[in-house]
C-alpha positions as CSV (number, residue, x, y, z in Angstrom):
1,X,78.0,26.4,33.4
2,X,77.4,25.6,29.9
3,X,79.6,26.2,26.8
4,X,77.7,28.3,23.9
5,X,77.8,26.3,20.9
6,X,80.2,27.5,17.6
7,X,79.0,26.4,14.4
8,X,81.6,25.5,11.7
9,X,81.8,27.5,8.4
10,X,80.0,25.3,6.3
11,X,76.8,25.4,8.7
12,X,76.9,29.5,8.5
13,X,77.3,29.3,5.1
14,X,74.1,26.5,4.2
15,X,71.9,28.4,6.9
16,X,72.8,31.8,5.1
17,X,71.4,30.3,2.1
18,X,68.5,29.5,3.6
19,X,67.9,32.7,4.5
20,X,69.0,34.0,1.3
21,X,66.0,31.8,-0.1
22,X,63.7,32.7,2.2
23,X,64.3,36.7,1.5
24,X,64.2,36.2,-2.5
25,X,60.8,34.3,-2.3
26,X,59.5,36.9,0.0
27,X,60.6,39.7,-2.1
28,X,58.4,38.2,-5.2
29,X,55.5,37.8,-3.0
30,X,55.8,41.8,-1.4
31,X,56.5,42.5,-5.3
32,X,53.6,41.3,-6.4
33,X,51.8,43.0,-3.6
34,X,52.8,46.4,-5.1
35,X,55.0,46.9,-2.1
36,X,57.8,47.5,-4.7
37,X,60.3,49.3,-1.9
38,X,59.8,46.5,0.4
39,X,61.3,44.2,-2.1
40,X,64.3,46.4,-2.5
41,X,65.0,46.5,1.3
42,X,64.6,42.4,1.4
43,X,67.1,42.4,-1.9
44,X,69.4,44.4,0.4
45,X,69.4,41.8,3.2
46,X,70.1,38.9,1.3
47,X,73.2,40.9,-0.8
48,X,74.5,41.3,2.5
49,X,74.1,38.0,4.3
50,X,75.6,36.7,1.4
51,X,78.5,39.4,1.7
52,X,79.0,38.4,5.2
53,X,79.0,34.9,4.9
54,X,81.1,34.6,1.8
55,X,78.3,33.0,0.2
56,X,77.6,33.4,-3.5
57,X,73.5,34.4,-4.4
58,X,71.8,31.5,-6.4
59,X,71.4,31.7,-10.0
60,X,67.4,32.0,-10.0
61,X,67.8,34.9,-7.5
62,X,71.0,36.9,-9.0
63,X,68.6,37.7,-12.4
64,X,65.9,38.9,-10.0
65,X,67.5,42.7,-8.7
66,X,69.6,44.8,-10.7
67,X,73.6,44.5,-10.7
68,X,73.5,48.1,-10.7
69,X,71.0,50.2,-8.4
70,X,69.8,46.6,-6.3
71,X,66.5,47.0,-7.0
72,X,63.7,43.7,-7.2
73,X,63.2,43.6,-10.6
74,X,59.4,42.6,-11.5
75,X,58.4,42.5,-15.2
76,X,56.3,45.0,-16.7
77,X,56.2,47.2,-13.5
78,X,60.3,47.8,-12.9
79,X,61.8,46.4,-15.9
80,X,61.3,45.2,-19.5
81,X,62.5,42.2,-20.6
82,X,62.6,41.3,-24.3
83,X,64.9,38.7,-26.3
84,X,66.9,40.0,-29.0
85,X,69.4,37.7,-31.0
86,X,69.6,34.4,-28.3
87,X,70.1,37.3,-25.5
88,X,67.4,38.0,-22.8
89,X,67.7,41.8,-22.6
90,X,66.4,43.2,-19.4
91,X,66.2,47.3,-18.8
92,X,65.5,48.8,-15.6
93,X,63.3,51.7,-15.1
94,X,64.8,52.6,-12.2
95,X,68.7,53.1,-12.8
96,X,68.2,53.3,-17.1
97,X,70.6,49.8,-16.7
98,X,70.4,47.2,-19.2
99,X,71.4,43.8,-18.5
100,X,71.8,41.3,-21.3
101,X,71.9,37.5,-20.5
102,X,72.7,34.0,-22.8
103,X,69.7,32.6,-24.2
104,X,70.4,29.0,-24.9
C-alpha cells in the first residue's frame, strides 16, 4: 500500500497564492461582466484561503475589495476613486467606507 503524500508548509503556502491569484483575476473578469455579487463571493474565497494558510493577500489584490464590508471594488460602478493631496481616496457605495491610500 502506498503512503499519501504531505506537502511542507511552504508548498501550501506558494500554491495558496496561486490560488489567491487565480480568484482576484477572476473576480475582475466576473466584475466586468456585471456579475458584481460573483466577485464578492470569489473575494470571500481568497480572504479565507489566505486565512487558512497563514498567507498574507498581495498588494495589487488587497486595494481591490473593501477592508470593511469585502466587497470587489470596480471603479465607477462600486466605488469612487479620486486623489486628494498625494492620497488616493477610495469610497465604497456599498458600506459608505472610505479608504485613503499613499500616493507617491
Amino acid at each position: 500500500m502506498s503512503r499519501k503524500k504531505t506537502l511542507n508548509k511552504q508548498n501550501k503556502q506558494k500554491i495558496a497564492l496561486q490560488r489567491i491569484s487565480k480568484l482576484f483575476n477572476m473576480a475582475e473578469k466576473a466584475a466586468h461582466s456585471g456579475r458584481i455579487h460573483l466577485a464578492n463571493r470569489y473575494v470571500e474565497i481568497a480572504r479565507k484561503i489566505a486565512m487558512r494558510y497563514l498567507v498574507s493577500i498581495p498588494k495589487e489584490f488587497k486595494r481591490s475589495y473593501c477592508k470593511n464590508c469585502y466587497h470587489y471594488l470596480l471603479p465607477g460602478v462600486t466605488c469612487n476613486v479620486r486623489i486628494n493631496n498625494k492620497r488616493i481616496t477610495t469610497h465604497c457605495f456599498n458600506c459608505k467606507k472610505i479608504m485613503r491610500f499613499p500616493l507617491k
